[in-house]
PDB file of N, CA, C and O in Angstrom:
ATOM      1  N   UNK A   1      22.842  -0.120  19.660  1.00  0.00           N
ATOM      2  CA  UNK A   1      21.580   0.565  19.874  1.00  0.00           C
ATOM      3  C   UNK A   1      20.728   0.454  18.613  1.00  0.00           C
ATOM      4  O   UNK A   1      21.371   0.767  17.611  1.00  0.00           O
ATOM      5  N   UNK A   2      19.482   0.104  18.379  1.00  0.00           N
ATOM      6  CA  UNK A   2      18.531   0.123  17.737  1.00  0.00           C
ATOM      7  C   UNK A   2      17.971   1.136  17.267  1.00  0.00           C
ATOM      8  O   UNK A   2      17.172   1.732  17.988  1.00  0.00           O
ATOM      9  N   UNK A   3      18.284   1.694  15.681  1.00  0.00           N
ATOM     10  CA  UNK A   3      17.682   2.472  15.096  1.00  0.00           C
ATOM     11  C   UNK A   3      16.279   2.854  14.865  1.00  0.00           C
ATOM     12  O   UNK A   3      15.913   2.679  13.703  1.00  0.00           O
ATOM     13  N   UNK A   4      15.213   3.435  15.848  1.00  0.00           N
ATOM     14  CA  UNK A   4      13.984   3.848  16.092  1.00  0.00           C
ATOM     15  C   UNK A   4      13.333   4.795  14.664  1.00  0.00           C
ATOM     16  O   UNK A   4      12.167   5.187  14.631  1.00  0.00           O
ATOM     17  N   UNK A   5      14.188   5.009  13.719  1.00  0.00           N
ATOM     18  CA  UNK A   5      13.588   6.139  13.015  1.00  0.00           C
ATOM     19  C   UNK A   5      12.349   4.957  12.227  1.00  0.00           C
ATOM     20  O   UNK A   5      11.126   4.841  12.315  1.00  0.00           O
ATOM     21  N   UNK A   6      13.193   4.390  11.633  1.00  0.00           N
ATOM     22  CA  UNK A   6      12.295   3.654  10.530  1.00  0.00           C
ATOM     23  C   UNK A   6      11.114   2.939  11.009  1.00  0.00           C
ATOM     24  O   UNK A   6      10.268   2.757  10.133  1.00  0.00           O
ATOM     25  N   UNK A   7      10.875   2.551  12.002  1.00  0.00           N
ATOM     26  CA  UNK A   7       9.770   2.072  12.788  1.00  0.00           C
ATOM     27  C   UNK A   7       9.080   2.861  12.911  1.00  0.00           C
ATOM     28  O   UNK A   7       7.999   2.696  12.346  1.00  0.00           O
ATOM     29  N   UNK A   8       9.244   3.907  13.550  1.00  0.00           N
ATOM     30  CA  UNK A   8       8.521   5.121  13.822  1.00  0.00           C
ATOM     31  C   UNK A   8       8.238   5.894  12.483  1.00  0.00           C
ATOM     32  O   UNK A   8       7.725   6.990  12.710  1.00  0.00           O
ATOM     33  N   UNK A   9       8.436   5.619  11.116  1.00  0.00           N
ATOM     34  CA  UNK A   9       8.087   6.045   9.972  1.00  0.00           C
ATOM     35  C   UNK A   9       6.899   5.270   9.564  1.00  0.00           C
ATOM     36  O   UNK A   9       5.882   5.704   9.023  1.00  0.00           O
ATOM     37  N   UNK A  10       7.263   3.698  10.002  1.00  0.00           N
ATOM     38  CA  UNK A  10       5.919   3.129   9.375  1.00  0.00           C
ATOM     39  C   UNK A  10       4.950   3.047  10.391  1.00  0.00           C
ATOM     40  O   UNK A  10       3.813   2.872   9.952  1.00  0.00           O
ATOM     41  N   UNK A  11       5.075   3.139  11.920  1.00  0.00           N
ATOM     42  CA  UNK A  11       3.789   3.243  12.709  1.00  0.00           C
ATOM     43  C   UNK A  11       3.255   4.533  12.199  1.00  0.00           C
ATOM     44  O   UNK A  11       2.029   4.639  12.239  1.00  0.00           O
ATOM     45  N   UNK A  12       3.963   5.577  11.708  1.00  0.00           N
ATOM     46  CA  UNK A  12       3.176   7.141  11.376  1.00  0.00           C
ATOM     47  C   UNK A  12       2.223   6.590  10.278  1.00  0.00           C
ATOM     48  O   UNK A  12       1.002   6.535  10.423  1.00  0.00           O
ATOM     49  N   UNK A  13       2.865   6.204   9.214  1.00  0.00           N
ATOM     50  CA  UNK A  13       2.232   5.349   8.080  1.00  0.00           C
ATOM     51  C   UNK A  13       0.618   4.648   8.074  1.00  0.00           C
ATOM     52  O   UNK A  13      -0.443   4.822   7.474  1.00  0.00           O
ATOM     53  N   UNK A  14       1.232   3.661   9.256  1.00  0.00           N
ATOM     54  CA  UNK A  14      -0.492   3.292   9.479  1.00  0.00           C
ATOM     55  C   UNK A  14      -1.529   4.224  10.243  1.00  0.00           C
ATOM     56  O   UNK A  14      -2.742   4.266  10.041  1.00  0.00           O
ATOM     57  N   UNK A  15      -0.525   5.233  11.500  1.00  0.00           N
ATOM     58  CA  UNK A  15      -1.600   6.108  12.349  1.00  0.00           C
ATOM     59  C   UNK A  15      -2.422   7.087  11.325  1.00  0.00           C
ATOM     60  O   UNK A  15      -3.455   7.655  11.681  1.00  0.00           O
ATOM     61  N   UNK A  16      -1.897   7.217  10.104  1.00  0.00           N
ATOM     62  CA  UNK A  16      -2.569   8.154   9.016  1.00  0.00           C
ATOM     63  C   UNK A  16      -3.379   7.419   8.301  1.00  0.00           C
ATOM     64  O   UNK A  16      -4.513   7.784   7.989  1.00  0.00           O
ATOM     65  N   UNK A  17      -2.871   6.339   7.987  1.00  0.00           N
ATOM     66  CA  UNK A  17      -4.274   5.321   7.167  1.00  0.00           C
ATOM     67  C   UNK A  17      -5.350   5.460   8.660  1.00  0.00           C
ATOM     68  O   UNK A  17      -6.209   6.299   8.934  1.00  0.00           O
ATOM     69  N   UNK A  18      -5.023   4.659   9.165  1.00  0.00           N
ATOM     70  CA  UNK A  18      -6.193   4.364  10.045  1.00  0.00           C
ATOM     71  C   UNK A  18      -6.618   5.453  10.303  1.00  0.00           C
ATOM     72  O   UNK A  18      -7.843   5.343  10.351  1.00  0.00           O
ATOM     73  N   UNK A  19      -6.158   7.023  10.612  1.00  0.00           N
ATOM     74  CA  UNK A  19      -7.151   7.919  10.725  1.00  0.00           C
ATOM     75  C   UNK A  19      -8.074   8.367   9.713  1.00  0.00           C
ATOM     76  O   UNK A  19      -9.260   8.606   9.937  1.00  0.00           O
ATOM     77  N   UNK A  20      -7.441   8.486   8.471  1.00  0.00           N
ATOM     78  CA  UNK A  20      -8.041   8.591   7.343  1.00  0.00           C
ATOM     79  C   UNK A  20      -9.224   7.547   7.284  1.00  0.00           C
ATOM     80  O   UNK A  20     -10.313   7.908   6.835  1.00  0.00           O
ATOM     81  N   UNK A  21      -9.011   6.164   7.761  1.00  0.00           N
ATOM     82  CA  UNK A  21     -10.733   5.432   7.282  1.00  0.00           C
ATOM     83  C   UNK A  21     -11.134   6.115   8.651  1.00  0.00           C
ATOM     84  O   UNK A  21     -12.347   5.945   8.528  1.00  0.00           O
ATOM     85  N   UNK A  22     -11.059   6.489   9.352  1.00  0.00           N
ATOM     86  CA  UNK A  22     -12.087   7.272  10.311  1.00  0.00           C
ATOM     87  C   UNK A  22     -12.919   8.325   9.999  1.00  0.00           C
ATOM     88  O   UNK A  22     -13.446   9.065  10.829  1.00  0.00           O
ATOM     89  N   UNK A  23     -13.023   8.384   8.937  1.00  0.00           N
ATOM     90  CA  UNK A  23     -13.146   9.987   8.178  1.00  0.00           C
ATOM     91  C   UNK A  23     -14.769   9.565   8.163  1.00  0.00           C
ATOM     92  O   UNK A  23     -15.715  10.128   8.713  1.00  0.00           O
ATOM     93  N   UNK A  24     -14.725   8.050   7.109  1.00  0.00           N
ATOM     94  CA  UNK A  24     -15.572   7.364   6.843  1.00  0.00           C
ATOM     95  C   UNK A  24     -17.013   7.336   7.205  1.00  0.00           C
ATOM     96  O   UNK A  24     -18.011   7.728   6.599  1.00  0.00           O
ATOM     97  N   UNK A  25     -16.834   6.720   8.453  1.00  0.00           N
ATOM     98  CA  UNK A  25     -17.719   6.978   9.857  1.00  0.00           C
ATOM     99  C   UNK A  25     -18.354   7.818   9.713  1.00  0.00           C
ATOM    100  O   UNK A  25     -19.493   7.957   9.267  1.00  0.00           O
ATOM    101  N   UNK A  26     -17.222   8.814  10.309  1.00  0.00           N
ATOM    102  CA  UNK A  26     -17.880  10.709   9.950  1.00  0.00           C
ATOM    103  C   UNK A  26     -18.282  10.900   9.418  1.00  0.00           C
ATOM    104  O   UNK A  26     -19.273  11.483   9.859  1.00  0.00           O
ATOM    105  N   UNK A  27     -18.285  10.805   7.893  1.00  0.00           N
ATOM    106  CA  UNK A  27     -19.236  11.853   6.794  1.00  0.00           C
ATOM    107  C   UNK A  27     -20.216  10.544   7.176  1.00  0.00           C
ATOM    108  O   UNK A  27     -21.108  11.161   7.758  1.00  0.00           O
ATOM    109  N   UNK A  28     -20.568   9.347   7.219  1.00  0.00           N
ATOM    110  CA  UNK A  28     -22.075   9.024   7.291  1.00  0.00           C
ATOM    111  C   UNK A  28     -22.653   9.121   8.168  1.00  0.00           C
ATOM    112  O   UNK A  28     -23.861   9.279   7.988  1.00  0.00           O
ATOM    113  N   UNK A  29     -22.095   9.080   9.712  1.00  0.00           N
ATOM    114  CA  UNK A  29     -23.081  10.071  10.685  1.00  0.00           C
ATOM    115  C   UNK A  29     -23.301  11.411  10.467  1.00  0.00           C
ATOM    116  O   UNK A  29     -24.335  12.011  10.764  1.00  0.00           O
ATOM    117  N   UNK A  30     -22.029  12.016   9.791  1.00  0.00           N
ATOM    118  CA  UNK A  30     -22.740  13.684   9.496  1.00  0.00           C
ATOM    119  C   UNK A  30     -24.088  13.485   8.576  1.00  0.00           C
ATOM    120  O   UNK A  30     -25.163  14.037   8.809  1.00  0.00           O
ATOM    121  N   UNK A  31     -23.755  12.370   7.221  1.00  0.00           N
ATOM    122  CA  UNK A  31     -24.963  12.692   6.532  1.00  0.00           C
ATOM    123  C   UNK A  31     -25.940  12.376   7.147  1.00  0.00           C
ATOM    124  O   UNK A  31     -26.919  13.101   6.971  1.00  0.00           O
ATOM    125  N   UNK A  32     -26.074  11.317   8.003  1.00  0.00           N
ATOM    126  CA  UNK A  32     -27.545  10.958   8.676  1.00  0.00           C
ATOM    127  C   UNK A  32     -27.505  11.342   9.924  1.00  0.00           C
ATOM    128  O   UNK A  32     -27.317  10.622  10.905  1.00  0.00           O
ATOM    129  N   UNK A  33     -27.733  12.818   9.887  1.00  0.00           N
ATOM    130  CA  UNK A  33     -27.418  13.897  11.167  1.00  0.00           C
ATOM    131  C   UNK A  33     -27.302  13.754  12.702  1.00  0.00           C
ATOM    132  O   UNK A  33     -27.564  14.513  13.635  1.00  0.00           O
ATOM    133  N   UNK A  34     -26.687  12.176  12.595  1.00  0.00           N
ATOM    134  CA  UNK A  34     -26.356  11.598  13.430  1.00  0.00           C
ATOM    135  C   UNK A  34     -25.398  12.652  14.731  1.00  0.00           C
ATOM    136  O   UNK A  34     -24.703  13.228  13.894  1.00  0.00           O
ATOM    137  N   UNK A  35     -24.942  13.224  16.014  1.00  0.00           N
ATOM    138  CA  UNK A  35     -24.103  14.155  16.493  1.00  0.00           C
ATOM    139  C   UNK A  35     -23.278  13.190  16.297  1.00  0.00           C
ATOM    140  O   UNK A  35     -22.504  13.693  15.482  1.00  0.00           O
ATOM    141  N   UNK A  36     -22.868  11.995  16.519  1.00  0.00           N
ATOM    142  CA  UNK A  36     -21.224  11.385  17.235  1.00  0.00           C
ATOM    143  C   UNK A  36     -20.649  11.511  15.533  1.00  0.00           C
ATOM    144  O   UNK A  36     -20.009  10.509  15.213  1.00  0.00           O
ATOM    145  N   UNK A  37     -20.734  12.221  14.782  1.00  0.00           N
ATOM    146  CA  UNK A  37     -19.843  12.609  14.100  1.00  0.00           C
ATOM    147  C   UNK A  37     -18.554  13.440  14.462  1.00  0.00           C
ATOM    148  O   UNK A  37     -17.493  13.665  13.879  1.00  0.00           O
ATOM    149  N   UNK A  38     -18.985  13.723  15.420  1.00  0.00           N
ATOM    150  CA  UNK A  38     -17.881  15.014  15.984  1.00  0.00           C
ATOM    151  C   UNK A  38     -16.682  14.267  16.896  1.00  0.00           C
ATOM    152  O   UNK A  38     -15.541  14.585  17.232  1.00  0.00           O
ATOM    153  N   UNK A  39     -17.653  12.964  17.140  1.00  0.00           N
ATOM    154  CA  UNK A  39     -16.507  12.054  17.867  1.00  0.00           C
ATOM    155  C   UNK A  39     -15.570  11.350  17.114  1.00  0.00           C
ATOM    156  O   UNK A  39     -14.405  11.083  17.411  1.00  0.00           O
ATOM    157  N   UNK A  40     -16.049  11.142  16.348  1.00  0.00           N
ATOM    158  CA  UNK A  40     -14.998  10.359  14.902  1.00  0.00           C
ATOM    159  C   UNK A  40     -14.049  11.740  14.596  1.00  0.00           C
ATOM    160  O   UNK A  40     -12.904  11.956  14.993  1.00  0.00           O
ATOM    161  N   UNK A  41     -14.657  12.336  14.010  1.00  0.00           N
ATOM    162  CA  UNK A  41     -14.038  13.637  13.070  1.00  0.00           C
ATOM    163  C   UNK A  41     -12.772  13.986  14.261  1.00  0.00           C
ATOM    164  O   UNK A  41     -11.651  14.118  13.769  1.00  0.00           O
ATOM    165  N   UNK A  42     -12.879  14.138  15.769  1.00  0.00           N
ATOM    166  CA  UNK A  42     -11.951  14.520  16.393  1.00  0.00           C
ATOM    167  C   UNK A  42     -11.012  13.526  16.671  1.00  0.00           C
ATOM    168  O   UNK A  42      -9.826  13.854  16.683  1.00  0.00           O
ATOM    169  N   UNK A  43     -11.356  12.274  16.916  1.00  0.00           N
ATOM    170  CA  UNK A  43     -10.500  10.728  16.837  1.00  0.00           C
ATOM    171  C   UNK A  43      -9.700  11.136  16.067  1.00  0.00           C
ATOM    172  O   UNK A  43      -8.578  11.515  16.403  1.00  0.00           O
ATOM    173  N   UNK A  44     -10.291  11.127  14.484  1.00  0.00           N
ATOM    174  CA  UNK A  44      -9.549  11.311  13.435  1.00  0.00           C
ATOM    175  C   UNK A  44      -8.796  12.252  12.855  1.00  0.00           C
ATOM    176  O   UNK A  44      -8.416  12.168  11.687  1.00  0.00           O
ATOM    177  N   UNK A  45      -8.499  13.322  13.719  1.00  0.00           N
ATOM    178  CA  UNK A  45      -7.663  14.526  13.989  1.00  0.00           C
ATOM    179  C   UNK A  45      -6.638  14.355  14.610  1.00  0.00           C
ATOM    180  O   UNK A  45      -5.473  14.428  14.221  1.00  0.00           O
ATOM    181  N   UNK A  46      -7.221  14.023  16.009  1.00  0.00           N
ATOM    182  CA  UNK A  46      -6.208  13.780  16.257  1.00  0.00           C
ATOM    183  C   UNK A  46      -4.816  12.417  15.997  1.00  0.00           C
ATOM    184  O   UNK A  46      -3.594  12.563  16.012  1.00  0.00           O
ATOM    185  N   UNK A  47      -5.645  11.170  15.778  1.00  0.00           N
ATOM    186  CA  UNK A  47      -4.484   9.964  14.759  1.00  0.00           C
ATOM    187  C   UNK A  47      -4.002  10.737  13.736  1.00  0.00           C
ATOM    188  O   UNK A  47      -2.802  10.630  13.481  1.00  0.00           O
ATOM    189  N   UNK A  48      -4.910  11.756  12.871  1.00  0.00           N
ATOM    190  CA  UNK A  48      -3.807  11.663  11.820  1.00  0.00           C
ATOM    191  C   UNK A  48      -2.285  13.093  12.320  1.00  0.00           C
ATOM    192  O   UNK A  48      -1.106  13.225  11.990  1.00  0.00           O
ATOM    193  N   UNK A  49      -3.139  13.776  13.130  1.00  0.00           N
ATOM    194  CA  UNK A  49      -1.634  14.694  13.534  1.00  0.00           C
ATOM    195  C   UNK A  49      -0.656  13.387  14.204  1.00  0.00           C
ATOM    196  O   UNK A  49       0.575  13.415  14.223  1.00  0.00           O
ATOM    197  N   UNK A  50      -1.109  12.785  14.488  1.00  0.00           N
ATOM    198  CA  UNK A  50       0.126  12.061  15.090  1.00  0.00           C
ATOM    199  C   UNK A  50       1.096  11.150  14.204  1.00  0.00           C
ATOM    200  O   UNK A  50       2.284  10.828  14.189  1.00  0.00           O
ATOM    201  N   UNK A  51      -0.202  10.887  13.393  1.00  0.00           N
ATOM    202  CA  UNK A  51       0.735   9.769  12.416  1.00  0.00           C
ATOM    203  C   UNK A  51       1.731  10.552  11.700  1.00  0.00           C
ATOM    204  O   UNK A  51       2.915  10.215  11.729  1.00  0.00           O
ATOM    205  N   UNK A  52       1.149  12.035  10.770  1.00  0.00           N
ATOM    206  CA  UNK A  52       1.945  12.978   9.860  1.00  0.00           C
ATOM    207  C   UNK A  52       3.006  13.148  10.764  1.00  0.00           C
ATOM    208  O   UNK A  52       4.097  13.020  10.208  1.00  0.00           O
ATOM    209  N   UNK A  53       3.103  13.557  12.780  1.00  0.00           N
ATOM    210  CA  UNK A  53       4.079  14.257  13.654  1.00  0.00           C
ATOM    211  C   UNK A  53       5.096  12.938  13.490  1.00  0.00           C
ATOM    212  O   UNK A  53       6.278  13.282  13.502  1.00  0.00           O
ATOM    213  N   UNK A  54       4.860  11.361  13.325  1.00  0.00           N
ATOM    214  CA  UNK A  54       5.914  10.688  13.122  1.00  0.00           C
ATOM    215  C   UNK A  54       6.403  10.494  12.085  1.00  0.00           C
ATOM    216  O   UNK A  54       7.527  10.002  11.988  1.00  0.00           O
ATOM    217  N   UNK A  55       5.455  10.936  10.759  1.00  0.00           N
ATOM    218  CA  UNK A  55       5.894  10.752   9.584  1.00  0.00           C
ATOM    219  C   UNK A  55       7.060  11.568   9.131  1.00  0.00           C
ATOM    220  O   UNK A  55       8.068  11.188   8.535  1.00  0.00           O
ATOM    221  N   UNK A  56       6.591  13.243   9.691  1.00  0.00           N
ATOM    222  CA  UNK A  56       7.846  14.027   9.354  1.00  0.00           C
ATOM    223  C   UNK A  56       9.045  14.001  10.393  1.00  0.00           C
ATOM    224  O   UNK A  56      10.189  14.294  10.046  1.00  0.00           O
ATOM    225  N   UNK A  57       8.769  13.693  11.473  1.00  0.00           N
ATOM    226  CA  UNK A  57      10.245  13.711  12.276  1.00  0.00           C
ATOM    227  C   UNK A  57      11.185  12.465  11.862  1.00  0.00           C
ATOM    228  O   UNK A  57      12.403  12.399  12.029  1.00  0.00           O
ATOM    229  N   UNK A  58      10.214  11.346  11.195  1.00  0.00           N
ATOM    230  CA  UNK A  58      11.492  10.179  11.033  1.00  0.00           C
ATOM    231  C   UNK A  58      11.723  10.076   9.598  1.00  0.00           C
ATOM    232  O   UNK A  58      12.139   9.009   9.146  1.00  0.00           O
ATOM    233  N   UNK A  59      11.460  11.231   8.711  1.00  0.00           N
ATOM    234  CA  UNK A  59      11.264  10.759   7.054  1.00  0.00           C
ATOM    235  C   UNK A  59      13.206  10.158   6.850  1.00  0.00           C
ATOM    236  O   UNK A  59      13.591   9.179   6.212  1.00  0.00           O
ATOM    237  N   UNK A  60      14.005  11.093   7.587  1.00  0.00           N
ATOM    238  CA  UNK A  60      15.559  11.080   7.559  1.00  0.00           C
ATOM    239  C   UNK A  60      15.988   9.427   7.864  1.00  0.00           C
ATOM    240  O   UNK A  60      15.375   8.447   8.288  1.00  0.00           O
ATOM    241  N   UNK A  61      17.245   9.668   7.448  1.00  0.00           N
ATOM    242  CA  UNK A  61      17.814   8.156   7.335  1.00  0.00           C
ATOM    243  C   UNK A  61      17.543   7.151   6.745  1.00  0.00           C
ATOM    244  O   UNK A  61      18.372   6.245   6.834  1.00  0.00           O
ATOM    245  N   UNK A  62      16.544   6.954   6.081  1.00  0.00           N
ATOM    246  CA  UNK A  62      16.938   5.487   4.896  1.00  0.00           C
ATOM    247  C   UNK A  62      17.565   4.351   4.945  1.00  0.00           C
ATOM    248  O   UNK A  62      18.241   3.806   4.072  1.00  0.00           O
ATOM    249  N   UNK A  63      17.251   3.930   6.262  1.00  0.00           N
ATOM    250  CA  UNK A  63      18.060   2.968   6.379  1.00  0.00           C
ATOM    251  C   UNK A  63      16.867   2.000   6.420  1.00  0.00           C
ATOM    252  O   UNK A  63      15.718   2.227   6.798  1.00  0.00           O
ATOM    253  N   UNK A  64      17.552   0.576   5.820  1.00  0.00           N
ATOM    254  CA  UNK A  64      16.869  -0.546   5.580  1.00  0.00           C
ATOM    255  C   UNK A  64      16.318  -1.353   7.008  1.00  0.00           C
ATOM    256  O   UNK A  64      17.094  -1.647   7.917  1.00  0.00           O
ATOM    257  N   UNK A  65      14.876  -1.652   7.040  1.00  0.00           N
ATOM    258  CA  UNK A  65      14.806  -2.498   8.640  1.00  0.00           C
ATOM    259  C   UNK A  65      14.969  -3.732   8.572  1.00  0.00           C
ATOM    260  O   UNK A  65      14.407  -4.423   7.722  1.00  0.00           O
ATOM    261  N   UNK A  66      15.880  -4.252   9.593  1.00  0.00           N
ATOM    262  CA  UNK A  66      16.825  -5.406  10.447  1.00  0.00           C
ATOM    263  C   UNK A  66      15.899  -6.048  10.841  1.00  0.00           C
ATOM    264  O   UNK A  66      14.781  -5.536  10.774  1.00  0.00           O
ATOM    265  N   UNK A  67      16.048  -7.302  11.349  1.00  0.00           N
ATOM    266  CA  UNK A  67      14.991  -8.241  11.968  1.00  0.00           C
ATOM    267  C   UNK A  67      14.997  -7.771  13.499  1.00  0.00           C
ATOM    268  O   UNK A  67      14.139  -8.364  14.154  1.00  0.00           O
ATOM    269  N   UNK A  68      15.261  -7.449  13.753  1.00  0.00           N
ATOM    270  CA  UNK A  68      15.681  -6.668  15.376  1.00  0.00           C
ATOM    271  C   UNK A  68      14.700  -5.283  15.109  1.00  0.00           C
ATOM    272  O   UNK A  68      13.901  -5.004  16.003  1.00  0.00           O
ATOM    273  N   UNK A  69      14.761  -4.286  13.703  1.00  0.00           N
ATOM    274  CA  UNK A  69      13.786  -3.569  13.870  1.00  0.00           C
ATOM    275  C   UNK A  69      12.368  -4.430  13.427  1.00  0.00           C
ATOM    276  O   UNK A  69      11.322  -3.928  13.838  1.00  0.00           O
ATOM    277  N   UNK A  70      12.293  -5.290  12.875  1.00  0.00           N
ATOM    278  CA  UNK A  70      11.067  -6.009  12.317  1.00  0.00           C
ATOM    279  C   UNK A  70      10.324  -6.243  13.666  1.00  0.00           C
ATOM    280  O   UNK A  70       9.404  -5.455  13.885  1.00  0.00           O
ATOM    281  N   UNK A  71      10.538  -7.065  14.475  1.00  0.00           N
ATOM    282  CA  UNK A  71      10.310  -7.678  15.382  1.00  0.00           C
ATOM    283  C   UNK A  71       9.578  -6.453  16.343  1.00  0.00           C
ATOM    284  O   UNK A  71       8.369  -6.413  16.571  1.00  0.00           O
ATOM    285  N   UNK A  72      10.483  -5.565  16.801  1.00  0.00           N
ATOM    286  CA  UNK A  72       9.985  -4.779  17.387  1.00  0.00           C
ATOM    287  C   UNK A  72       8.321  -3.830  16.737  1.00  0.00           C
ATOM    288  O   UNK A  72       7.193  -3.527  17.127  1.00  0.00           O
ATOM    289  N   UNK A  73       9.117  -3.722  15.674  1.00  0.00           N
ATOM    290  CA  UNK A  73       7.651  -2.820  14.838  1.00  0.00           C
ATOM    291  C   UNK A  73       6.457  -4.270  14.536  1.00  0.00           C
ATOM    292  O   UNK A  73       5.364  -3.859  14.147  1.00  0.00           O
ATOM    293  N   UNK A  74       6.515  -5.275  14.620  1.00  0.00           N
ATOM    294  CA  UNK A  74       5.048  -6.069  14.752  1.00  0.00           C
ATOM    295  C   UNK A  74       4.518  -5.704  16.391  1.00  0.00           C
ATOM    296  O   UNK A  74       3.412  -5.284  16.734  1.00  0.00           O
ATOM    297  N   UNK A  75       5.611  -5.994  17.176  1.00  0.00           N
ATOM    298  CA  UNK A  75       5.088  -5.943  17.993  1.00  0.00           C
ATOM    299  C   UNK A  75       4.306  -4.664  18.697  1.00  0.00           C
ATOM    300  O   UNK A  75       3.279  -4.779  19.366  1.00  0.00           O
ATOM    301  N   UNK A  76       5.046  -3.327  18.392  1.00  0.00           N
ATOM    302  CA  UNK A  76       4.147  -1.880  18.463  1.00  0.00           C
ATOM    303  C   UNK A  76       2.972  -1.813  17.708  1.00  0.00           C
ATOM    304  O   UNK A  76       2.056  -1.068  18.056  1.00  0.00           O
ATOM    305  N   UNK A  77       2.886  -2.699  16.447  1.00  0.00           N
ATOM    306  CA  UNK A  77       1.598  -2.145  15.412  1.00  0.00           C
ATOM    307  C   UNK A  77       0.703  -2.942  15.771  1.00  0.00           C
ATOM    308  O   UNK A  77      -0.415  -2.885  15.259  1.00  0.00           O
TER     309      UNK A  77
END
């Protein structure tokens, strides 16, 4: 069976970067009182709870990724 933690550590990894440049967006439609700021700002709420919700459930185990987990994690990201 295929160890899911570590994959699921680094998809959290990127779901938090990538929400974080969403931020981006946001503050320059907020500054140019653009409304769809509120659409970013909530995008980006919700990616980053998800990325942190995989970051902390898989921080455990330390185990090194296999080409069997490689493979799989290109293909999810």
């Amino acid at each position: 069976m295929i160890d899911l933690r570590p994959i699921f550590l680094v998809l959290g990894l990127l779901l938090t970067t990538l929400g974080a440049g969403m931020l981006l967006p946001a503050l320059v439609d907020a500054a140019s009182h653009n409304p769809d700021w509120i659409v970013f700002l909530a995008s980006a709420t919700a990616t980053i709870f998800i990325g942190i919700s995989l970051i902390l459930t898989n921080r455990s185990g330390g185990s090194e990724i296999n080409v069997r987990q490689a493979f799989l994690l290109t293909t999810l990201s």
